[in-house]
N, C-alpha and C positions, 0 to 999 in steps of 0.2 A: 530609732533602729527597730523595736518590737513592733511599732506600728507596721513597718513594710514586710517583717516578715510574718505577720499576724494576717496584714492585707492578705497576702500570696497566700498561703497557706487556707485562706475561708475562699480563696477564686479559682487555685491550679488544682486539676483535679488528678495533676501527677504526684502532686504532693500526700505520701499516704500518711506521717506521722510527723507530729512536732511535740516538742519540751524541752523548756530552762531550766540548766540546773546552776544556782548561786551557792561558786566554792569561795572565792572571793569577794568581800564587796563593793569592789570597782570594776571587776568581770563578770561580763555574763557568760553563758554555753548555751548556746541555740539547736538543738539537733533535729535533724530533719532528715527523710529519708526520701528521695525524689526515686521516681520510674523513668528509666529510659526506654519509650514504646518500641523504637526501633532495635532495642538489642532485647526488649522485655528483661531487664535487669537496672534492679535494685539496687542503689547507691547513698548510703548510709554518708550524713554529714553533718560536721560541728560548726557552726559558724561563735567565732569568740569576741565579742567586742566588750568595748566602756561602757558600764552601766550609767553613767550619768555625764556623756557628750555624744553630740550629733555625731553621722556618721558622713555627713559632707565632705568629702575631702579627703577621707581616709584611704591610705595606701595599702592594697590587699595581700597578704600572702595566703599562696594556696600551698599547702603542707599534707606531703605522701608520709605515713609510715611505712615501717619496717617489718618482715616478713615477719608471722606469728600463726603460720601452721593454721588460717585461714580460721582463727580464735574472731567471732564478733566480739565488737568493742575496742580490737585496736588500734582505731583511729584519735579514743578519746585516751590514750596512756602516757602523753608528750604534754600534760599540763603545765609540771612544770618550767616549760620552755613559751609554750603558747601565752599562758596569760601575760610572764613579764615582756613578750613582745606585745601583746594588747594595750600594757600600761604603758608603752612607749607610743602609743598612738594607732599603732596596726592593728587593721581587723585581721583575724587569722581564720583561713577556712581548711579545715584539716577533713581529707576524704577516706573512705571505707576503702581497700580495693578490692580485698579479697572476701567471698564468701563460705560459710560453712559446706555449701557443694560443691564448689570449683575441685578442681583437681590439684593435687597439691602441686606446688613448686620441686621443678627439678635439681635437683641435686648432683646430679653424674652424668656423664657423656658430654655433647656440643650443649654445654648449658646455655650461652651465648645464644643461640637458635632455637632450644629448647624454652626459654624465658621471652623470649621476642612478643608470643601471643598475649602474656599475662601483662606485659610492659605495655602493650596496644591499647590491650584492654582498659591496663590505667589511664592514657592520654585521655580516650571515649570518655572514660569517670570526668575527669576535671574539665574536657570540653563542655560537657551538658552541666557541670556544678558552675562553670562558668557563663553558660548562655540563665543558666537559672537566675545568676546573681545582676547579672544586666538587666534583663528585666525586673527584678524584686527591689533590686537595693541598687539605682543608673544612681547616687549621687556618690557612690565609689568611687574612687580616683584609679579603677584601673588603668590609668596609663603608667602606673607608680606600681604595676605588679614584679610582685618576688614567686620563685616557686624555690620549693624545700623540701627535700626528702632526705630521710636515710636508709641506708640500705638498700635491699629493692624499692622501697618509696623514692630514691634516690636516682635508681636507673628510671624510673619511670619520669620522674622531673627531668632528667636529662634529653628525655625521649621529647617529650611536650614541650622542651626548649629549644631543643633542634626542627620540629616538625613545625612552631610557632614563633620564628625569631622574633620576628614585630612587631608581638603583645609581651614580650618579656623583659622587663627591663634589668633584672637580677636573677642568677643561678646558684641557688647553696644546694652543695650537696652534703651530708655528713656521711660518708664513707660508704658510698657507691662505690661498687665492686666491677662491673660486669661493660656497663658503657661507656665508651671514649667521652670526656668532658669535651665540649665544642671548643675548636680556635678560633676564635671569636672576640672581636671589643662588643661588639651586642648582639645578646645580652654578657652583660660583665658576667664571670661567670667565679664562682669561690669554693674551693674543697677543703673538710677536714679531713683528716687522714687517721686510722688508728694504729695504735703497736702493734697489732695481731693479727691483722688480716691483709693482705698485699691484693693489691689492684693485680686485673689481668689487665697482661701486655698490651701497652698501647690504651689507656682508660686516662692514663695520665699525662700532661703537657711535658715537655722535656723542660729542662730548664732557660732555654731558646725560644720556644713557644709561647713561654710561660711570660717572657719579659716582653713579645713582640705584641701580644693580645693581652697583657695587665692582670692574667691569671694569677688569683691567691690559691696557692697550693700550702696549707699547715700542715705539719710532719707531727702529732705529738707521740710524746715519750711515755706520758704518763696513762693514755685511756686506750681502753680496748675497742673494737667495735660495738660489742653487745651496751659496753658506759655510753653509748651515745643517745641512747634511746632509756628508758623507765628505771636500766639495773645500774646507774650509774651511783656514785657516793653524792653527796650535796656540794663537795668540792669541786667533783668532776662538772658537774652540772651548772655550779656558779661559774666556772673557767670555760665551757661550751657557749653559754650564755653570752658572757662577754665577748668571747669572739665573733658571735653570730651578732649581736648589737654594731660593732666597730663595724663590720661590713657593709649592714644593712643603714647605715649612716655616712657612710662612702658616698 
């Protein structure tokens, strides 16, 4: 795995920065910052694998976070979810979306329309993190791709799952707000749900929908939206975990 992305990294001359960081010693953290020439924007990325197994084979998840007021470094705040997915055998590549100049996310009025350009913006991020990872690292098993977000990472997966049915073969969301989950057998598609924040109309499968396309729609009682992402208890976290495991082993 370090060799390919050591390779890339001494050959692409978009590549402007790389470094591991070892928090676990069965995971590694790859980050790397790729140039997209065509939008000239900067796109911050973790790639997480097994420190001591090939990466032959491995089925990839690409992982959106959740809005953070355009704070760098959000992408790397979901460890605790990333690695024990690694140690199940998944490489996890979790992307930057938003920058410290970007303009912030909208809040008020037709947020829906308002959010459209920022959600686009993310497809662009994971199509170039994606054409990168093909060439860098072809013994990926992407045909075995997940995408994952929460929150607006969440709309934004939703988005690059709709616009990509083909290359997707799983859709988690953790408490996307704002875009309709696709009615769709593929990609299979799965939501968790929080106590606290209610979907806009129409984001959600009816319960008819839900049974005719195999949609997992989880209702919990006990976690908020914000528990989904960093501010959760170890509870909350070990219980997100395991339902994100069950599915992704579906």
């Amino acid at each position: 795995m370090r060799a390919c992305i050591l390779l890339h990294l001494f050959f692409a001359s978009l590549l402007t920065s790389a470094q591991s960081v070892l928090a676990d010693p069965h995971v590694l953290r790859d980050t790397l910052t790729l140039l997209d020439t065509t939008r000239q924007r900067s796109i911050p990325m973790a790639l997480y694998h097994r420190a001591d197994e090939p990466l032959d084979g491995r089925p990839v998840i690409l992982f959106s976070h959740g809005y953070n007021e355009n704070k760098p470094g959000t992408y790397l705040l979901y460890r605790w979810l990333l690695d024990a997915l690694v140690k199940d055998g998944y490489v996890v590549v979790s992307v930057q979306h938003e920058l410290p100049g970007d303009e912030p996310l909208a809040m008020k009025g037709d947020i829906r329309a308002a959010r459209m350009p920022s959600w686009q913006r993310g497809v662009a991020n994971l199509e170039h993190v994606l054409r990168h990872l093909h060439r860098s690292c072809p013994q990926l098993a992407f045909d075995h791709l997940t995408v994952m977000g929460h929150s607006q990472g969440g709309d934004i997966s939703v988005l690059f799952a709709t616009t990509h049915p083909e290359a997707v073969q799983k859709l988690i969301t953790l408490d996307n707000l704002r875009l309709a989950l696709p009615r769709t057998d593929h990609p299979r598609v799965y939501s968790l749900r929080s106590n606290d924040q209610p979907a806009d109309p129409g984001v959600l499968p009816t319960d008819e929908e839900a049974a005719d396309h195999h949609i997992a729609v989880v209702r919990s009682k006990d976690i908020g939206h914000n528990g989904m992402g960093s501010r959760g208890t170890p509870e909350q976290q070990v219980w997100v975990l395991g339902l994100v495991r069950g599915w992704l082993g579906e």
